[in-house]
N, C-alpha and C positions, 0 to 999 in steps of 0.2 A: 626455740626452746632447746637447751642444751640439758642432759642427763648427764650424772655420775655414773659411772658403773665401776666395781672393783671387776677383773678378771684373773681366775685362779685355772690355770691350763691342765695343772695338774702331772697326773703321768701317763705315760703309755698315748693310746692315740686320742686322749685329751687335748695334746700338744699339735693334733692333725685334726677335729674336728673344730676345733672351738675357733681359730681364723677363719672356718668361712660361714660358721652361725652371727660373727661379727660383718662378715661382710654380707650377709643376706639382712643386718639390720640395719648396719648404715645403707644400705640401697633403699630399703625400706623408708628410713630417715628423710633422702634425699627427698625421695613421693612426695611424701607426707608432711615435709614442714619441720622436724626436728632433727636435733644430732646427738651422739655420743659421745662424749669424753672417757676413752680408756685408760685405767691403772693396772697394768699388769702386776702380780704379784706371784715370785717362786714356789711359792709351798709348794712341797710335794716328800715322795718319798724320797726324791734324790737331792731333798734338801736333806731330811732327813740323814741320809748315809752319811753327809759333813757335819752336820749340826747336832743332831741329836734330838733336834725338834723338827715336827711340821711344819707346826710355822710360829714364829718369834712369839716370847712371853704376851708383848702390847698386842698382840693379832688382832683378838677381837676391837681393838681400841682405834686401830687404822685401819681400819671395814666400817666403822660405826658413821663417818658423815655421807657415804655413798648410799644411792636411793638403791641400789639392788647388787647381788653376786652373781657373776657369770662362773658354773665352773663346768670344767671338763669330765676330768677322772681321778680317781685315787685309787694308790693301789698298786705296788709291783713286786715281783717275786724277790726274795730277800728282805723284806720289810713284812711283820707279820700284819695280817688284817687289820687285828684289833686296835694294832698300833698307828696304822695307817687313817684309820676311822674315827677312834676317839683322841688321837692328834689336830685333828683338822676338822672335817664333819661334823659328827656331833657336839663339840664346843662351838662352832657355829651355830647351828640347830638351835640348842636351848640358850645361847647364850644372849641370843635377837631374837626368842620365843617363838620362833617357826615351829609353830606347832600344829600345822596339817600340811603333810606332804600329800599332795596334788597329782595323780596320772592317770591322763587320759589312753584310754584306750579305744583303736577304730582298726579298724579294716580299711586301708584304703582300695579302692578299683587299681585294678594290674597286680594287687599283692594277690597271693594264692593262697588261702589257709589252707594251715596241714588237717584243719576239720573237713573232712570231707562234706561236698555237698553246700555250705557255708560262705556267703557274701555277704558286701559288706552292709545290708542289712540288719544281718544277725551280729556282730558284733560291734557296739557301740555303746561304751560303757566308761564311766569316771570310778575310780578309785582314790576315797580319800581314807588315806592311813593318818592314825595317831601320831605323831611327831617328836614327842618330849619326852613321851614316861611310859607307862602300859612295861612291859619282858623288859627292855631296853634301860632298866634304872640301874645305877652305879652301886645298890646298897646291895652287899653281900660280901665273899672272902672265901677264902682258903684255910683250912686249916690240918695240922700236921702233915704239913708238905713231905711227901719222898717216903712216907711209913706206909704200911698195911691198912693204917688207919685213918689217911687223909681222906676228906671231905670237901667238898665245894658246896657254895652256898648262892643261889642269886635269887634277889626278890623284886617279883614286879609290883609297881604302884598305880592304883588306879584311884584316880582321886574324883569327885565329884566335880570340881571346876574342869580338870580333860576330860572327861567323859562328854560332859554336855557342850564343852563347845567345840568339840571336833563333831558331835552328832548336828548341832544345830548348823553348823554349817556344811553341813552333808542335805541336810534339809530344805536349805537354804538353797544350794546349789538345784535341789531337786525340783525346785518349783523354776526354776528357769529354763527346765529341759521337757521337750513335749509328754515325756511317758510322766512325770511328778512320781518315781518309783525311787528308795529306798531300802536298799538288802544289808543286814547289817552279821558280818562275821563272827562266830560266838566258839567258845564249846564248854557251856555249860554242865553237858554230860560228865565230866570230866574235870573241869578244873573249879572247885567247889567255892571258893569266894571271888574273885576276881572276876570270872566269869557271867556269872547271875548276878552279880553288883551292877554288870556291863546291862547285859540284858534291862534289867528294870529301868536305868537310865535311858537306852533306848525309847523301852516302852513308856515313861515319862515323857519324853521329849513330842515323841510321836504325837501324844495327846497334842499340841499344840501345833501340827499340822494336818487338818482333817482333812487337806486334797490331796494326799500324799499317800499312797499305797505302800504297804511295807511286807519285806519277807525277812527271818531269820532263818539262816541255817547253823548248824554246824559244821566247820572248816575244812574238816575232810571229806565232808560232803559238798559242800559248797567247793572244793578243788575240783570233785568228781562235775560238777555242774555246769563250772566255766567251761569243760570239755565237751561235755554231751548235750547241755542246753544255755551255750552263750546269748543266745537270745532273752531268756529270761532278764537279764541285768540293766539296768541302769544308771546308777549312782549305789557304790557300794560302799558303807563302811567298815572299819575295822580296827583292831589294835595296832601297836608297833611291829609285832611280830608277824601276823596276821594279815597287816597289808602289802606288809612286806613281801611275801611269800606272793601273795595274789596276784601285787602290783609288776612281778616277773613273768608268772604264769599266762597274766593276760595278755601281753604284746609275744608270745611266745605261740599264742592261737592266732593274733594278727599277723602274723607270717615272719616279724624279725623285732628282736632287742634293740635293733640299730634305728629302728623309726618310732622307740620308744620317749615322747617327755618328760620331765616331772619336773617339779616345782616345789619347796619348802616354802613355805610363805608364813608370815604374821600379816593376819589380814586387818588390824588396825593400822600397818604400819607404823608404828612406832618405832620400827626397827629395819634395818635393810631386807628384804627377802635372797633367799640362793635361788638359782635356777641352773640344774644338773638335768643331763639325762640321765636316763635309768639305767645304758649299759654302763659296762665296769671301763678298765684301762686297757683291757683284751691286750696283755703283753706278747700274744702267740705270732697279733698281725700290726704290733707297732713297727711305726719306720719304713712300712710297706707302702703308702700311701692309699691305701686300698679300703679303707676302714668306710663305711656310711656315713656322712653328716649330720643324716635328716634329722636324727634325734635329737642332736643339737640345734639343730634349725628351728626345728618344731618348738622344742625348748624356750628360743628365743623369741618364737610368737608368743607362748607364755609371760614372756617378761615385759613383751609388748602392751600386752593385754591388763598388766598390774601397773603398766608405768600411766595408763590410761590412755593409750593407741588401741583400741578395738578394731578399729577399721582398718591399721596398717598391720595388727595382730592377723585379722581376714585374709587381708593382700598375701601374706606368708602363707600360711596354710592353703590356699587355692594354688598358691605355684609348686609348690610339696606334692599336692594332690595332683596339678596338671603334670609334672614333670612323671611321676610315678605312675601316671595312668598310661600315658606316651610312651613309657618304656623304652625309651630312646638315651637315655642317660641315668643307664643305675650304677651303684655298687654290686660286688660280688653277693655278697646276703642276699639280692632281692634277684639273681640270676642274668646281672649283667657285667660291665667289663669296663667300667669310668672307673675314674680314680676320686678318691676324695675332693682335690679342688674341683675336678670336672662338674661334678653332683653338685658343689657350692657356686660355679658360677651360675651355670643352668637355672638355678632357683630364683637366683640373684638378678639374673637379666630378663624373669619376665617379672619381677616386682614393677 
C-alpha cells in the first residue's frame, strides 16, 4: 500500500522538523507493510517575498488528489501574519472542509510540568477547536481608513451545521476515551448571541449522549482551570478563537509547544486532511539545528492514525514516549543537548 501525501515545509524550522517526522513514517512504513509517496511543495513566506503569493492560484487544485497534508511552519518576520495565514492555511482549511482541528494534549513521563506537584496523570486531555467559522470569518471591513473616524468591523458566524458537528464529534470522540467527559468553552456572560446560541447547541447535542458527562465554563475561567485543575479535563470543546487560545495553553502546562500535535481534519474525507504541529516557524532558533521534532512526529502519528495505521500510529507514540522517558536524547526545550536529526533518528530506530 502506497499513500500520497503532499508535503509543505514551510518556514523557519518547518524546513528542519518535518525530514525527520518523514522519516519516523517511512520507518514506520517499512514495520508495517506500507509506503509514502512524497510531493514536496514551496509555499511559504519566502515564496512569498518573490511571488507575491503563498502559494500559486491552482494551490488548492494540486493538493486536492493527495490522501493527506504534511506541513511544517508558516510564518517569518517580514511577511505579516495575517498574510502568511490566510495565504496558505486557512484557504486550505475551509477550502477541503477541515473543520475540527484536533490537539492532543499529555504529559508525557521525563517531561516536567511548570504545575507544580502535577504528573502525567493529571494532564490528559484533547482539544477539539472549531475549524471554518466561529471569530475567524472573512465578513467585516474597515472604514474611513487614516481619519479620526475610522472603524473596523469583524463578525463571527456561528451556524447551526458548525456548531453541532464540531460538538458531535467532540462527543463522539468522548465515548472512546475512559473518562466519556466533555467540557465545552463558552462566554456567554459576555458575548450576547454567538455565545448562548453556542451554549444551547451544546446543550442539544448533549441530549444525545447520556454516558457522557459534561461541564461548561467560561474562558477566562476555564484558562484559570487548565492551570490550577488540569485534571478536571477530558475532551474539550470550543470555538476558533477559543480553541485556539486553549489548544497553546495546554501543551504549555505539558512542559513544551515543541511536543505539541495537531491535526485539521475533514473527518468524512472527502477531502485531503493537513497535519501541522502546533508550534509556529520559531524564527529566533531557525538554521540552529536545535529545534524539537517530536511535535512533528507526534503529528505524524496523527496522520497515521487518519490514513487507517492505528497500530503503526501506536508504534510512533510509544518510541516519542520511550525516547522522552530515557532522557537520553532530547532537545534543548525539554532540557537536553541532541539536535534535531538526533531526536528523529532516535525515534526512528526503535519503530
Amino acid at each position: 500500500m502506497r499513500h500520497r501525501i503532499a508535503v509543505i515545509p514551510g518556514d523557519g524550522i518547518g524546513k528542519e522538523v518535518l525530514p525527520e517526522g518523514m522519516r519516523v513514517l517511512d520507518a514506520a512504513g517499512r514495520r508495517f507493510g506500507f509506503a509514502f509517496e512524497w510531493t514536496t511543495f514551496d509555499w511559504s513566506c519566502e515564496r512569498y517575498a518573490t511571488t507575491g503569493r503563498m502559494m500559486p492560484e491552482d494551490g488548492l487544485d494540486r493538493l486536492r488528489p493527495f490522501e493527506s497534508i504534511f506541513l511544517g511552519a508558516v510564518g517569518f518576520p517580514g511577511v505579516p501574519d495575517h498574510v502568511s495565514l490566510w495565504g496558505l492555511l486557512i484557504p486550505i482549511r475551509r477550502g477541503f472542509r477541515q473543520y475540527i482541528n484536533l490537539r492532543p494534549v499529555r504529559l508525557l513521563k521525563g517531561v516536567r510540568s511548570p504545575l507544580a506537584g502535577r504528573g502525567p496523570a493529571d494532564i490528559d486531555m484533547v482539544i477539539v477547536r472549531e475549524n471554518n467559522e466561529g471569530e475567524y470569518s472573512e465578513i467585516g471591513g474597515r472604514l474611513y481608513r487614516g481619519t479620526p473616524e475610522e472603524l473596523a468591523v469583524q463578525q463571527a458566524i456561528f451556524t447551526r451545521r458548525g456548531c453541532d458537528r464540531v460538538m458531535r464529534y467532540a462527543f463522539e470522540l468522548a465515548m472512546t476515551r475512559p473518562r466519556r467527559h466533555v467540557t465545552s468553552a463558552t462566554k456567554s456572560n459576555g458575548i450576547i448571541h454567538s455565545m448562548p446560541y453556542w451554549d444551547e447547541r451544546f446543550a442539544a447535542t448533549a441530549k444525545d449522549y447520556p454516558g457522557v458527562t459534561t461541564a461548561q465554563y467560561h474562558i477566562d475561567i476555564l484558562a484559570a482551570h487548565f492551570v490550577q485543575h488540569p485534571d478536571w479535563f477530558d475532551v474539550v470543546v470550543a470555538s476558533n478563537l477559543f480553541g485556539d487560545i486553549l489548544s497553546d495553553l495546554g501543551p504549555a502546562i505539558a512542559g513544551s509547544i515543541g511536543l505539541a500535535p495537531g491535526g485539521n481534519i475533514n473527518p468524512e474525507k472527502e477531502y485531503p486532511s493537513m497535519f501541522e504541529p502546533v508550534h509556529g516557524s520559531a524564527p529566533d532558533i531557525a538554521g540552529k539545528g536545535i529545534a524539537n521534532p517530536i511535535a512533528q512526529i507526534w503529528t505524524g502519528a496523527m496522520m497515521l492514525e487518519h490514513l487507517g495505521h492505528a497500530e503503526a500510529a501506536r508504534a510512533v507514540v510509544a518510541a516519542i514516549e520511550r525516547v522522552v522517558e530515557e532522557g537520553k536524547t532530547l532537545a534543548r526545550d525539554l532540557g537536553g543537548r541532541a539536535t534535531t536529526t538526533e531526536v528523529g533518528q532516535a525515534i526512528a530506530a526503535l519503530i
